[in-house]
N, C-alpha and C positions, 0 to 999 in steps of 0.2 A: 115758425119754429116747430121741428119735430113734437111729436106726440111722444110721449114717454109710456115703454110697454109695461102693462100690468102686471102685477105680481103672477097673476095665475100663467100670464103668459109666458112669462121669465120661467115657471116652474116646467113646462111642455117641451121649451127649446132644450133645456139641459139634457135630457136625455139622447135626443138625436145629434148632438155634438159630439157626444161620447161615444154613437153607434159608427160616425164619421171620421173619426179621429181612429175607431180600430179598424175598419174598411183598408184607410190610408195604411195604416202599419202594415196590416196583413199584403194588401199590394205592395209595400216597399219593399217585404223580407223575399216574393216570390221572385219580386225584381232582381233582390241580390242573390239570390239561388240560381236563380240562370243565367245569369252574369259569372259567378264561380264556376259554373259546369260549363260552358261553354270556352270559358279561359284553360279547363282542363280536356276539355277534347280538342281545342286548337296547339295547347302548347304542350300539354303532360302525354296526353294518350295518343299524339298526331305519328312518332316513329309504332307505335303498335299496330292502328288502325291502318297507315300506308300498307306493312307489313303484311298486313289480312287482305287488303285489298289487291295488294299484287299477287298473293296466293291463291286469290280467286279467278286471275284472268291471263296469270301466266304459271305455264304447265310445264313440268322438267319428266321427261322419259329417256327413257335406254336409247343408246344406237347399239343394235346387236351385232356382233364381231361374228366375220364367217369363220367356220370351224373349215383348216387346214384339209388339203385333201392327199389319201394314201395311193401313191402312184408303184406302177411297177418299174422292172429296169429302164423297161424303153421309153418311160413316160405315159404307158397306158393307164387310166384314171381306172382304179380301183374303187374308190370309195370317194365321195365330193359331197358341196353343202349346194344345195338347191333352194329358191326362192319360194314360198308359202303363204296360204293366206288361210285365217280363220273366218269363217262368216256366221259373221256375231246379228243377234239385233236389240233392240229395243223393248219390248211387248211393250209396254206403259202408251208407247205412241204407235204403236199397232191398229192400221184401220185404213177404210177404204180411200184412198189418194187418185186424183186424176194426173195421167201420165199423158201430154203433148206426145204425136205423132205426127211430126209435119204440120199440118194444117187442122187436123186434126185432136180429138182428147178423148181419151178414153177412162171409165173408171174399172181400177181394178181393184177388189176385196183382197180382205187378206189370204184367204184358201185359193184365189187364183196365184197371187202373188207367190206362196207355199209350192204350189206347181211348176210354175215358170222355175225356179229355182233348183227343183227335184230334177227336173230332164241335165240342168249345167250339174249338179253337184253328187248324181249317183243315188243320192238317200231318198225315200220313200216319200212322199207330198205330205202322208197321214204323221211319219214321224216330226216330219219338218213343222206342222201345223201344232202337234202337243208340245212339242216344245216353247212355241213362242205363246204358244196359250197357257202354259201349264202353272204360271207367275205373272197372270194382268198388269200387274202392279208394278214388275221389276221395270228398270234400266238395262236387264243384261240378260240374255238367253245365247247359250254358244248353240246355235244352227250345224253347221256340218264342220271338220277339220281339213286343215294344209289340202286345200285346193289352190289348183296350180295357176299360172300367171295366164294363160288360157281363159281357164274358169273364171278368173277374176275380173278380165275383161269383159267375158259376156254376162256376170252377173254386175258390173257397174252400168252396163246397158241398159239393165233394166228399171234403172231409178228408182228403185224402190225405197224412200225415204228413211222409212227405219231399221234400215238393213246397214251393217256397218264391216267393212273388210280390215283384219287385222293381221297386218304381214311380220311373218318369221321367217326361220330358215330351219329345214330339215335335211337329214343325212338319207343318202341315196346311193345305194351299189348297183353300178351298171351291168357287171355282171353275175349278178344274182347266188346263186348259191356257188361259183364257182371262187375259189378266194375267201369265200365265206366264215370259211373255216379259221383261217388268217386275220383277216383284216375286224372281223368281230363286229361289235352293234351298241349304238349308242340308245339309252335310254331316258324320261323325262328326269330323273336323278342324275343323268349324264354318261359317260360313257364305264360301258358294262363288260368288254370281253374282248381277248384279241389286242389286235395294234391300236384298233379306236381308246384299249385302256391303256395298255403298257407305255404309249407314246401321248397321252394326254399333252403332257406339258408342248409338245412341241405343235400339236392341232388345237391346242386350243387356244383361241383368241380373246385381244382385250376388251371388254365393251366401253361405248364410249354413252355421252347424253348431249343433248339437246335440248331446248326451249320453247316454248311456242304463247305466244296470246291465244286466247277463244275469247268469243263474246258470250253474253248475258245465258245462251242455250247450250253453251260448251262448244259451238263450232269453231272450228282451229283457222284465226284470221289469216289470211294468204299475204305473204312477204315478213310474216313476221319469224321464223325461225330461226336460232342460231345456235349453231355448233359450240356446245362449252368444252365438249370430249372428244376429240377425234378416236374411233373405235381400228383397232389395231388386227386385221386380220389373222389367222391360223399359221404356223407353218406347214409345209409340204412334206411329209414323210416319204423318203425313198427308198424300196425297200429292193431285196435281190429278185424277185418276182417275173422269170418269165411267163409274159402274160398266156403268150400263145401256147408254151408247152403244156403250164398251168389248166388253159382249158382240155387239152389232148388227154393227158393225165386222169384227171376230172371225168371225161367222157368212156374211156376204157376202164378205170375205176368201177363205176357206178355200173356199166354192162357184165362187171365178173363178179360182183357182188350180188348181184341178182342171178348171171348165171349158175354160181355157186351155191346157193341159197343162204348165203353168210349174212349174219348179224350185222357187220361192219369191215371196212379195210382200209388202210393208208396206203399212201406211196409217196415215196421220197427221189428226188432227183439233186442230189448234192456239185457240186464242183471240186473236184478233188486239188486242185490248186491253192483255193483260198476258201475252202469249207463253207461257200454262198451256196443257198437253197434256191436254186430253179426253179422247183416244184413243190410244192406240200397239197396233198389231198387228203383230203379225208369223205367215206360214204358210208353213211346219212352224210351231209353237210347243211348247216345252216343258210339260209336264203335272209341277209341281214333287212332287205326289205320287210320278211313278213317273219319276226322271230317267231312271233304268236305259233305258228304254220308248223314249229318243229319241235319235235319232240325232246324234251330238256335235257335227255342224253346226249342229245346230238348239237348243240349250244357250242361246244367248242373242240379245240383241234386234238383229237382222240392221239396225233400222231405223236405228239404234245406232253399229254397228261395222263393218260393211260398206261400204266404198269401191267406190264405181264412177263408173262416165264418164256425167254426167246425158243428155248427149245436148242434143235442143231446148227441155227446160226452161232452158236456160241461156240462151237469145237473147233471153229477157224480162229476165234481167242485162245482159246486154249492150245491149240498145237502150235501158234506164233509163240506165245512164251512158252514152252519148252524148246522148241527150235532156237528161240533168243537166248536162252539161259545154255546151252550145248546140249542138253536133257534128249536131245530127238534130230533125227534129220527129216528130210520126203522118205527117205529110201529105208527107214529105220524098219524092220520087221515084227511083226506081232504074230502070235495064233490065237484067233477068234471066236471062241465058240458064240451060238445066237443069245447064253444067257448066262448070269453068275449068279450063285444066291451065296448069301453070309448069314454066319454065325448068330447075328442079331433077329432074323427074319427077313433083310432086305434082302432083295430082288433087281438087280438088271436084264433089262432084255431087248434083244433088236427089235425093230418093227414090223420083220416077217422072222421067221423060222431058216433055219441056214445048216446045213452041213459045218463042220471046223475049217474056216478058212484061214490061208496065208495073207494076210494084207501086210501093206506098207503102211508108214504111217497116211501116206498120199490116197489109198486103199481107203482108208477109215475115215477120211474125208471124202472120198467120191461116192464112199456108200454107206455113210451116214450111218457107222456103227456105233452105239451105244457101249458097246461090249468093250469095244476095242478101244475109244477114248479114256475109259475108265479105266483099262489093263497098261495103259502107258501114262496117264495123264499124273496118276501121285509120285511119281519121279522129281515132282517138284512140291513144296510145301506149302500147308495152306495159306500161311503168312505172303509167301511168294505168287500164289495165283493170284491173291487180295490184293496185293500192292500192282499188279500188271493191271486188275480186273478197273483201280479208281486211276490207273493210265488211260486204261482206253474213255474212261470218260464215264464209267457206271457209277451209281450211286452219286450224283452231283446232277447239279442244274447245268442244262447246254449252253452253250453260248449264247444263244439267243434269250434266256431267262424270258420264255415265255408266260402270260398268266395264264395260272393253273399246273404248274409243271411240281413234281412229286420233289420235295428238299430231303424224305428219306435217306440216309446212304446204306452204303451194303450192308447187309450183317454180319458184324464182326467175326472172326473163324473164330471165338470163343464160343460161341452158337452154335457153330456148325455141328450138327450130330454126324453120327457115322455114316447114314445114310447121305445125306447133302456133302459129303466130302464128295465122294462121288457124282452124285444127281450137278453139280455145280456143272461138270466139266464138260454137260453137254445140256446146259438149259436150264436143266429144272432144279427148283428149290430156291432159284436166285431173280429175283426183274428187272429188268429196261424196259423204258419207254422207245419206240421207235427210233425217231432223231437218236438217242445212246447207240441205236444199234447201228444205222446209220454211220454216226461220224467214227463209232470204232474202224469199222470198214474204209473210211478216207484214210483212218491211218494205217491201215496197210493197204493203198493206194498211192499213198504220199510217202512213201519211201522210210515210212515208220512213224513221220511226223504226225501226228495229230494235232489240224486247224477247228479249233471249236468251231461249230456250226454258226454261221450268219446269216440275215433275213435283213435288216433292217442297216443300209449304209451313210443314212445319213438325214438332216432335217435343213431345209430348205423356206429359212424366212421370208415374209412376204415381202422385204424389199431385196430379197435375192441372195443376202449372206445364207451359205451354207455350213452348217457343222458337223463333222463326221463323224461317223462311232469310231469308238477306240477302235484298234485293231485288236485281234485272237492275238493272245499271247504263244505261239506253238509249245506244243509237249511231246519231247519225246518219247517214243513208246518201245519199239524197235529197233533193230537196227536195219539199212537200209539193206543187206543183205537176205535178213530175213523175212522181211516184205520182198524181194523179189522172188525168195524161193518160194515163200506162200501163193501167191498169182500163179506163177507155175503149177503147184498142186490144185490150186480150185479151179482149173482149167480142165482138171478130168472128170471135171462134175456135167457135164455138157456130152464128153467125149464116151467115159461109160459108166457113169455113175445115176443119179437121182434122177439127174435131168436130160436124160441121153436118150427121153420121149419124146424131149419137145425140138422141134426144128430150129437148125442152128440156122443163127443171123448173115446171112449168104455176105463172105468176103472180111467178116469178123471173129477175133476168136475173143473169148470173154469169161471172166473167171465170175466164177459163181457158187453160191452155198445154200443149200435148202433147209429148212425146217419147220418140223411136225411138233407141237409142243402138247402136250396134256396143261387142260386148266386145270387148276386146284377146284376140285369138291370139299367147299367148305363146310355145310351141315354135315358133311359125313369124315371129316376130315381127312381126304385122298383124295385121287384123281379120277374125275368122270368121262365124259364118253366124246366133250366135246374137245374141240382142238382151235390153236391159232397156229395158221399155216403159212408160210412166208419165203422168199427166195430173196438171196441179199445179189448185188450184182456189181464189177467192176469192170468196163468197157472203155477201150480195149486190151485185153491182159496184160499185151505188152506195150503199150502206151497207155497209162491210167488217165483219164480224163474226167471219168466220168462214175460215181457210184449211184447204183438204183436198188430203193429198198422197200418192198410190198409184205404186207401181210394182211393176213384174212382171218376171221374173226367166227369161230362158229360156223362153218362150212357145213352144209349137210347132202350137199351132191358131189363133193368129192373130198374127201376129209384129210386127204394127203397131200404133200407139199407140191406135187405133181400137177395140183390143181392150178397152180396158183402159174405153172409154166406161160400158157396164152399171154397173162398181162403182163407178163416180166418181159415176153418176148418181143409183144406190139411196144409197149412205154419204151424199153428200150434201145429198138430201132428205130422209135422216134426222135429219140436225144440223139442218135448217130446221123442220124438224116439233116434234123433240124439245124446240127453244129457241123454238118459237113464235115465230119471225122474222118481221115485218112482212113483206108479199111489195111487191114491187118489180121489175117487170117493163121498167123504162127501156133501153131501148136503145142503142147507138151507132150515130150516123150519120155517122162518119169512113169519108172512101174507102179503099179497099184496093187499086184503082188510077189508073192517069192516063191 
């Protein structure tokens, strides 16, 4: 029979029963604690944790939409979007790697690896090396920018593991500064100037996204990506841009602005039919590859934006409406002396010195008399010039609503002082921007009609629908009468007037208008010493096809409108050449005195 345990023993066991008995509990409660948390990461927290977990190993990025390209008439690419890459790297994982050659293995450091890189990408070995040294510790150093598909190729040659290629697309003008002026320049905020702005919506494209796995180091698993966004290309901007003249234009430009020693110049080549611009130059002109490279004057199309005092291109406005109104004929007589002065202190004067001449009113357009526009021109009221001056298209935005163009309109004839009654009728006191002066002149080209100016005919979606610009609303200005008698009178500008220096266009005859304009001295509030000098031109008088309109900016080797004859004569035997113009050599035999 068992032994029965002693008191004192009975008193030893109680204790460790009790120490056994909480062991047990404390292991049962840790039992049920993770039994709870474990039912809560399988069932409570399992759509969160999925969620994290595919966030960790699938990747959504852009598919970047090409931006639309700006074409000229014949389809010559102005402006396009080109393929890019950044090379990006690592530093963090920066360090000597063995690169396989065949059979071979070589180890290259990272300052060789910096070198090999400097010869494909242009930038200096020393810059390429601070950079990836400059943050040990990052994941990200940008190495050099949009190197090309080229460069990309011979830098993925080189295996250099933590060297990483990151493709975009960047904007690229083939022909460099020529257009430039036009087509404008896209920057990292997006597009800044020209058609790249004014036409956004139609170049710019949708972007789409994509998906991808990487593994455990972020490398992007291969077969795993899929298209969630198809990215929606640009459309095509087409614009009236002859390319060819465009560069001609451009190139004789830029030669008489230099030889002139001028500030700057435009030139305009219109279509007198349906008011499309051929041509627009501008020098300086912007080079949209390298904006940096120009000077912020010269950023955009001066022919554009630029306000100034036409001068004696204006007096062929002016004698149209008096000739429209009955006020004047060609043959109307005037006596000229070279200057007037009034009662207030003002002053008119011609531009040389003269004996009293008899001119016609044809007279005082062939020889660009100040005296004589003024002695005939307030025949009509100021109300009445105002209303002719926002016919011909002053004071208003061109048809083209270019960015940057002047929304000013004229100043009211409540303004006009007694001086600018006068000063108006032949330039000064009053501005246009080129294109104004310009498409005034299509209208009396165009049989009186004025076609707002055009540049840009249409946009061309990337799956081919195109949509047009509206058309020019026309405005009549004239009548078609008095546009024919006008061409007539500016035909004696050639024959013995301003421009009866420059050598006529063999087998054309071509009406034409000069002028010598005073800039405003504004510190001194008058006129200083420099000038804008310019010949407006319609080719051929008697068949109008064609308007050409230059001026020069600050001239200082020939500061007379006489200067500006060379570019008006070359640009515009190039338009007759290039369009293979019937020649027409008719003359006018209206007097020019009595």
């Amino acid at each position: 029979m068992p032994k029965r345990r002693s008191a004192a023993q009975a008193r030893l066991m109680r204790p460790l029963n009790r120490r056994t008995g909480l062991v047990a509990g404390i292991m049962l409660a840790l039992i049920l604690a993770l039994a709870v948390r474990l039912v809560d990461l399988q069932v409570v927290d399992a759509r969160t944790l999925d969620a994290e977990s595919n966030s960790q190993i699938s990747v959504t990025q852009p598919i970047y939409a090409d931006r639309g390209d700006i074409d000229s008439a014949d389809g010559t690419v102005l402006a396009s979007t080109v393929l890019r890459y950044d090379v990006t790297a690592a530093p963090a994982e920066a360090s000597t790697f063995s690169r396989a050659d065949g059979k071979k293995s070589e180890k290259v450091t990272v300052e060789q690896a910096m070198i090999s890189l400097a010869k494909i990408t242009g930038t200096p070995a020393k810059t390429l090396l601070s950079r990836i040294t400059a943050n040990p510790k990052s994941q990200y150093a940008l190495l050099a920018s949009s190197v090309d598909v080229s460069a990309y190729d011979s830098i993925t040659a080189l295996k250099i593991p933590y060297v990483y290629l990151e493709r975009h697309t960047a904007r690229t003008y083939p022909d460099g500064a020529v257009a430039g002026n036009l087509v404008g320049f896209t920057g990292d905020s997006g597009a800044q100037a020209g058609l790249e702005l004014k036409e956004n919506s139609c170049l710019a494209g949708t972007d789409g996204s994509e998906t991808y796995e990487r593994s455990a180091d972020g490398t992007a698993l291969p077969g795993t990506t899929t298209v969630t966004k198809k990215a929606v290309s640009g459309g095509t901007v087409e614009t009236t841009i002859d390319a060819d003249l465009q560069y001609q234009v451009q190139q004789v430009l830029d030669e008489q602005v230099k030889a002139l020693g001028a500030q700057s110049g435009t030139a305009i080549v219109e279509r007198v039919s349906d008011g499309h611009l051929l041509a627009v130059a501008d020098s300086p002109s912007v080079d949209p590859n390298n904006v940096n490279g120009t000077a912020s004057g010269n950023l955009y199309s001066k022919a554009f934006t630029d306000l100034y005092e036409p001068g004696s291109t204006m007096k062929v406005l002016s004698a149209a409406s008096l000739i429209d109104q009955g006020k004047a004929s060609p043959s109307t007589e005037v006596t000229v002396p070279d200057e007037r002065t009034f009662p207030w202190g003002g002053r008119i004067g011609d531009a040389e010195t003269h004996p009293v001449e008899k001119l016609t009113l044809t007279g005082i357009l062939a020889n660009s008399s100040n005296v004589g526009i003024s002695l005939i021109g307030t025949r009509l009221s100021k109300q009445e010039r105002y209303d002719y001056l926002e016919k011909f298209g002053l004071g208003q935005v061109s048809g083209v609503d270019f960015p940057g163009e002047p929304t000013a309109p004229l100043k009211p004839v409540s303004q006009w002082d007694e001086q600018t009654n006068y000063n108006e009728l032949f330039g000064q006191g009053i501005s246009a921007t080129a294109i104004q002066m310009a498409d005034a002149y299509q209208a009396i080209a165009n049989g009186g009609v004025r076609i707002p100016a055009t540049l840009v005919t249409g946009c061309r979606s990337a799956d081919g629908t195109v949509t047009k610009t509206a058309a020019q609303t026309p405005v009549r200005v004239v009548s078609s009468s008095t546009s024919k008698q006008m061409l007539e009178m500016m035909e004696t500008t050639m024959q013995s007037g301003t421009l009866s220096g420059t050598a006529p266009i063999s087998g054309y005859s071509i009406a034409t208008k000069t002028g010598t304009a005073q800039i405003a001295d504004a510190p001194n509030g008058g006129y200083g010493q420099d000038y804008v000098t310019s010949v407006a031109a319609i080719a051929p008088a008697a068949d109008p096809q064609y308007v050409v309109f230059i001026t020069f900016t600050k001239p200082t080797v020939n500061k007379t409108s006489a200067g500006v004859g060379p570019a008006f004569r070359e640009i515009t035997s190039d338009v007759l050449q290039d369009y293979r113009v019937t020649p027409n050599d008719q003359e006018s035999n209206l007097p020019t005195i009595w």
